[in-house]
C-alpha positions as CSV (number, residue, x, y, z in Angstrom):
1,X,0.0,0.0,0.0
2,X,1.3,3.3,-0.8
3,X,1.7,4.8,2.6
4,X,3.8,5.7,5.0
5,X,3.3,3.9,8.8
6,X,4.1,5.6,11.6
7,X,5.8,4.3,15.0
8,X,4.4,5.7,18.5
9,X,6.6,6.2,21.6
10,X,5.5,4.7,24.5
11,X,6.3,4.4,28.1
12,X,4.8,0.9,28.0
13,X,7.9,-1.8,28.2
14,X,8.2,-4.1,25.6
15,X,6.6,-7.0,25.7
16,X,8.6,-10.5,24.2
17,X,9.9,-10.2,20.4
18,X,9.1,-5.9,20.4
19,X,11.7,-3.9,18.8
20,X,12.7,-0.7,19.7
21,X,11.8,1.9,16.8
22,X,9.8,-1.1,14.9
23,X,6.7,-1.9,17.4
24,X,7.3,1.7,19.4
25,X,9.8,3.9,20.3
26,X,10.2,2.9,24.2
27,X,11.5,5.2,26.3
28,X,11.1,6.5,30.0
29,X,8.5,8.8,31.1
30,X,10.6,11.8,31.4
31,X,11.6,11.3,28.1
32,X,8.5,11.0,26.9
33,X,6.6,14.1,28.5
34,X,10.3,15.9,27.4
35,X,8.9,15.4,23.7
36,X,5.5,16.4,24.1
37,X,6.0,19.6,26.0
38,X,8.6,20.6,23.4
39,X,6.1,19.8,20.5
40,X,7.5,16.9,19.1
41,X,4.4,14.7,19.6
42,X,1.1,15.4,17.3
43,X,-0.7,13.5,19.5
44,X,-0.3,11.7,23.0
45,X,-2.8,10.1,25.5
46,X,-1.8,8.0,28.8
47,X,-3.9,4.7,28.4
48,X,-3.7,1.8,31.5
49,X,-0.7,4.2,33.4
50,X,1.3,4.3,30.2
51,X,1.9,7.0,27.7
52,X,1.5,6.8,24.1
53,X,2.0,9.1,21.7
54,X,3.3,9.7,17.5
55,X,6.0,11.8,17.0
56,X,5.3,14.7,14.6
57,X,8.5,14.9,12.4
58,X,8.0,11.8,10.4
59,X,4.3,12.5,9.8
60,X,4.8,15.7,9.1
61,X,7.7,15.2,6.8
62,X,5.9,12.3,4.9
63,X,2.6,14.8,4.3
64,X,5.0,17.1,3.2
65,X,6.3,15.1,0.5
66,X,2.5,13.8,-0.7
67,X,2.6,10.8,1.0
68,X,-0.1,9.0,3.0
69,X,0.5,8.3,6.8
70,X,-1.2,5.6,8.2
71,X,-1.6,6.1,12.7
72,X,-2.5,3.3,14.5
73,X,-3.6,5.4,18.0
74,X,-6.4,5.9,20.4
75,X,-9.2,7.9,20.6
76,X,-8.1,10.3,22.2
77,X,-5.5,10.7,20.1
78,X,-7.6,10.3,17.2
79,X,-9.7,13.8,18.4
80,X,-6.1,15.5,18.6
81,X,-5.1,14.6,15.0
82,X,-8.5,15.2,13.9
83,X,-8.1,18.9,15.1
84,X,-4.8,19.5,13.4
85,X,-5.6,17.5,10.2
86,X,-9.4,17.9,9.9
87,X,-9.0,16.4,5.9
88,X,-7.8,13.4,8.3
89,X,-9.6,10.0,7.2
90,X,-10.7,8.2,10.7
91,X,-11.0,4.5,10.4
92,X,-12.4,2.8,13.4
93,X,-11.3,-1.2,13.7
94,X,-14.1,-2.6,16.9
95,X,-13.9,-5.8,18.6
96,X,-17.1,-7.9,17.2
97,X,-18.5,-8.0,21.3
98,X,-17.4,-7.1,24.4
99,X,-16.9,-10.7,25.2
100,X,-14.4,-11.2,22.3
101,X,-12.5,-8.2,23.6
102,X,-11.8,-9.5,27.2
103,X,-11.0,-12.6,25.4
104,X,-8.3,-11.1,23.7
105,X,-7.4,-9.7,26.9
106,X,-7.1,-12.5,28.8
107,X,-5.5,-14.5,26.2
108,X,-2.3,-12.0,26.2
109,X,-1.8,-13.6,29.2
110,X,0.5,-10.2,30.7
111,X,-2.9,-8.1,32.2
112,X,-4.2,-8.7,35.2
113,X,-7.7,-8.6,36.5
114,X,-7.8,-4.8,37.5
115,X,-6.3,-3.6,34.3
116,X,-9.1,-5.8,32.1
117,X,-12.0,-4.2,34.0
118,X,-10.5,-0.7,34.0
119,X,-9.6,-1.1,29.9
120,X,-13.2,-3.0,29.5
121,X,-14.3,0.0,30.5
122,X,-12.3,2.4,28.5
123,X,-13.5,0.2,25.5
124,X,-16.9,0.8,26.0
125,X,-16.9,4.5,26.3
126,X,-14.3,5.1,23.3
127,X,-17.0,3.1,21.0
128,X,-20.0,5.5,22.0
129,X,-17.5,8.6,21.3
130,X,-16.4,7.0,18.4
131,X,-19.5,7.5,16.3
132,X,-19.2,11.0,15.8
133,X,-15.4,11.4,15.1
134,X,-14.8,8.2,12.2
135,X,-15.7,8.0,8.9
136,X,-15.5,4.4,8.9
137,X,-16.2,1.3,11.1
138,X,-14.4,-2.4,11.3
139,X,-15.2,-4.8,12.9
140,X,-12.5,-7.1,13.8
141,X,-13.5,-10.3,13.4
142,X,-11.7,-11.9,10.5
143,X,-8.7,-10.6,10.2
144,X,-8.3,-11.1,6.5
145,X,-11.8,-9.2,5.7
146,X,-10.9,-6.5,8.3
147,X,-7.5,-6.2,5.9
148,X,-9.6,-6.0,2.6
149,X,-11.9,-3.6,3.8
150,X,-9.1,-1.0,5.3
151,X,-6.8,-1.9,2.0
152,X,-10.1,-0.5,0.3
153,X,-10.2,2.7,2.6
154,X,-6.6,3.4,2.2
155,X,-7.0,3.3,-1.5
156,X,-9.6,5.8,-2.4
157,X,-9.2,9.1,-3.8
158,X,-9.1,12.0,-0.9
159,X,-7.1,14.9,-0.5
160,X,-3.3,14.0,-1.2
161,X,-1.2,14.0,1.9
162,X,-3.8,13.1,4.4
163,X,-3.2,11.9,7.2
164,X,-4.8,8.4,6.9
């Protein structure tokens, strides 16, 4: 596909088989909150006591050059790029229940009890304040149709250099 992916830094540690600078960025919190008060983050949110966030310079370079950037963030997020890039398209990729979503959870095998509930929850309200931020819905269920369908997305014609 013809765009650009970006990597988020996070305060999160890696889990087994993460690379630095491939699955995120990891570094310490004041590292982190270092880069977004100086601007260099287009976007942060703390999710489960860790912070996540996309640094701006590759996005901004890639948009820049034409090219499309592809985010994989949270909602929250999602509202802050949204604000800065309203051509922005929003794709929203939903667990098929809430029961396949604490499955998923669980079957991580590194979150306990507490931090289910407390994302459960987070889950819930992020799909209700979805609906009026995205332009488009998945829901994850088959991976290789939830592929298709955003390889369909990410190929039709919108403003060039959008963040996608």
């Amino acid at each position: 596909m013809p765009f650009d992916f970006s990597v988020s830094m996070t305060t999160r540690p890696a889990r087994p088989g993460e690379k630095d600078g491939v699955a995120y960025h990891f570094v310490d919190r004041d590292r982190f909150l270092a880069a977004r008060d100086s601007g260099a983050l287009i976007e942060w949110a703390e999710y489960s006591g860790h912070l996540y966030g996309t640094p701006r310079a590759p996005v901004e370079d890639a948009l820049e050059t034409g090219r499309d950037v592809l985010l994989d963030i949270e909602l929250l997020g999602a509202e802050q790029v949204k604000a800065v890039h309203p051509e922005a398209v929003m794709v929203f990729i939903e667990p098929p229940s809430p029961e396949a979503l604490e499955a998923r959870l669980r079957g991580r095998g590194d979150t306990g009890e507490e931090q289910i509930a407390r994302r459960l929850e987070v889950a819930r309200g992020q799909m209700q304040r979805a609906r009026g931020l995205f332009d488009h819905f998945l829901v994850n269920d088959r991976l290789e149709r939830v592929i298709d369908e955003l390889a369909g997305i990410l190929t039709l014609p919108g403003p060039p250099g959008s963040p996608r």
